[in-house]
N, C-alpha and C positions, 0 to 999 in steps of 0.2 A: 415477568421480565425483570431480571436484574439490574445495576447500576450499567449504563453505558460511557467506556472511557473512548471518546476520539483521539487519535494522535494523527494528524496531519503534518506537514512537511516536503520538503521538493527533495528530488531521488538522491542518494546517500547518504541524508542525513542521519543515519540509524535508526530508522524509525522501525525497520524488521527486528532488529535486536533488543531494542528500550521495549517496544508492544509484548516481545513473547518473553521477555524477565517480567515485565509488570506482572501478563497472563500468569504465571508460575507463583507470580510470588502472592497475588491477590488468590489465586484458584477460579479464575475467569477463563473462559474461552477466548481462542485467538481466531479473529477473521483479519485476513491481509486481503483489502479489495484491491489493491493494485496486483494481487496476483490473480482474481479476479477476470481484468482487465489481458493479465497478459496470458490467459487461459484461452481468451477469445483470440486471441493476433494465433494463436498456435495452432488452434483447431483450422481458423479463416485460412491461414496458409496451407496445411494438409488438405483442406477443400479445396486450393487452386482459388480463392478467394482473396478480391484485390484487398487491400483494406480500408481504403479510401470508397469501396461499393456499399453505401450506408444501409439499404435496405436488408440486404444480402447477410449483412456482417450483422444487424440486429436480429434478423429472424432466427441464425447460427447461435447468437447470446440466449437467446430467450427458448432454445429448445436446450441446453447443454443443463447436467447434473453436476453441480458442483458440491463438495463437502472440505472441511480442515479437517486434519488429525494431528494433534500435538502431541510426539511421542520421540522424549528421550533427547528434549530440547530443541528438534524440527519441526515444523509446522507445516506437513506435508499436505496437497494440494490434490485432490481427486477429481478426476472429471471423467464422467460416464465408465466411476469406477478402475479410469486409468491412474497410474502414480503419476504425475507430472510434474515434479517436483522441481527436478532438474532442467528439464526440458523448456519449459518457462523461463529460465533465467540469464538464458545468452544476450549479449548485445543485439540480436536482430529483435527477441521478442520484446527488450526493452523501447526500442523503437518502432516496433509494432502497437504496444499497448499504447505508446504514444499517439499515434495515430489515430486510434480505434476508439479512445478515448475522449477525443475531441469530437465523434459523432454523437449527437443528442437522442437521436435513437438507439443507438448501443447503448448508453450512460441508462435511459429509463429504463431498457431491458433489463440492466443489471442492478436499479435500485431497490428494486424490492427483495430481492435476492440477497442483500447486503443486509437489508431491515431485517428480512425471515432470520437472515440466519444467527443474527444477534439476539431480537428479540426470544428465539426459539431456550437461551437460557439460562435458566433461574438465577443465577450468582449473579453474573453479569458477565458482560464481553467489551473486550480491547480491539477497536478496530483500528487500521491503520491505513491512509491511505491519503490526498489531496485534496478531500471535498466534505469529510467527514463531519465536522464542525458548522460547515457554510452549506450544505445542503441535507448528506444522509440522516444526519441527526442532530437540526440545529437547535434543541434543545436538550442535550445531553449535560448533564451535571459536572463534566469533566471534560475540557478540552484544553489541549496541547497542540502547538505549533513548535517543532523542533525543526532546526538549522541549523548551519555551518556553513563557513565559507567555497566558495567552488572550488578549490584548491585539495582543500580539507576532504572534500567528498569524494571527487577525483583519487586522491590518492588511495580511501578507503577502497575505493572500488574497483582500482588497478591490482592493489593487493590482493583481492578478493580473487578477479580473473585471473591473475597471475596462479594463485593456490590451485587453479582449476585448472592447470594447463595452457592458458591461453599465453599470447605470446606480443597482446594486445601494446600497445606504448601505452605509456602517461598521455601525450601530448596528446593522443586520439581518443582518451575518455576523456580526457579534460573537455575539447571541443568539443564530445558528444554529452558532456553533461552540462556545459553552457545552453546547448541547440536545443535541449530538453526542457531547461530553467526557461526558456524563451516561451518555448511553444503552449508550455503547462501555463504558465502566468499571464498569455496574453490571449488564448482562445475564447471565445466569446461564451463555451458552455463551462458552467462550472469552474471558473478561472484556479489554479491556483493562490492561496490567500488566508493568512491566518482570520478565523472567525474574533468580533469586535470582544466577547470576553475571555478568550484563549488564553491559557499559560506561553509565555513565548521563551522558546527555554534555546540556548545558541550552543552544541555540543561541540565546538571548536575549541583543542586543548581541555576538551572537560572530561573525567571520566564517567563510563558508562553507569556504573552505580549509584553516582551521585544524580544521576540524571534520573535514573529510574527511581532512588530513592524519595527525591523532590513528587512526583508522578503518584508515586502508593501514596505518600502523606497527602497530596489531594483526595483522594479516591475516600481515604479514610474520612477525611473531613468535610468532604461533602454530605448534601442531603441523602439518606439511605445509605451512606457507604461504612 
């Protein structure tokens, strides 16, 4: 097993962009377990699966095939061989994965899945995700806590849907990325929360290279890296 970098953070703070520059630039694999998370709300719903049905929605985790492929700077997202790349990333599965996320049965289904598939290679791998730090791999030689203001995220993420067609407001990601900050930081599994020796790095007005750049010079300077 190679070096393991956590990047943790609450949703828009670019932690999908800073994770797959580091991956690229260090020659690590990228696991995004918040895609993970919203691989399960996707499949739960195409089953007619409530998401708040904890047994249901874990037995669904813990039978699904999931792999990354990072090709040509996307970090595409397989499940039982499907591309789901796309399909994971609307506002419904984003508050799906919220949901789904909060159950403790779901979260154990899919930790080992998160372990397997880091551990699974040699160089090392860049995970990204809320709990990475404080539970998947709370002794990882590298951990990161990245944020930005809610304003800041919001706007990143209005952008984003906007590029996609959506026709979403500001004002209605804003509030759904507060309702998101609530729900991740105050659930009793796994709370959102930077780990006590995380880098805590704030990407508000910062550029992304400088962030990513701060990130490799850890990795390098750590033990084994």
């Amino acid at each position: 097993m190679g070096i393991i970098v956590a990047v943790d953070g609450p949703a828009g703070a670019g932690k999908s962009t800073v994770a797959r520059l580091c991956a690229e630039r260090l020659g690590f694999a990228l696991v995004d377990t918040g895609a993970l998370y919203r691989a399960v709300a996707l499949r739960a719903r195409r089953a007619g699966l409530d998401w708040t049905d904890e047994p249901a929605v874990a037995a669904l985790a813990a039978s699904l095939r999931i792999e990354f492929r990072l090709e040509n700077g996307v970090n595409h997202i397989l499940i039982d061989g499907e591309d789901a790349t796309d399909a994971i990333r609307s506002p419904e599965m984003s508050r799906g994965a919220s949901m789904v996320s909060a159950r403790p049965a779901v979260r154990a289904a899919l930790l080992e899945l998160q372990r397997r598939l880091a551990r699974a290679e040699p160089r090392g791998a860049v995970l990204e995700g809320r709990d990475i730090g404080t539970v998947v791999f709370p002794d990882a030689p590298v951990k990161v806590f990245l944020t930005a203001s809610p304003e800041e995220r919001a706007r990143r993420r209005h952008e984003e849907l906007h590029a996609k067609g959506s026709d979403v407001s500001f004002e209605s990601v804003l509030a759904d990325q507060i309702a998101r900050d609530r729900d991740d930081s105050t659930r009793a599994v796994a709370p959102l929360r930077p780990a006590d020796d995380a880098l805590i790095l704030d990407s508000t007005g910062f550029g992304i290279d400088a962030v990513v750049g701060r990130i490799v010079e850890a990795v390098r300077t750590a033990p084994g890296g």
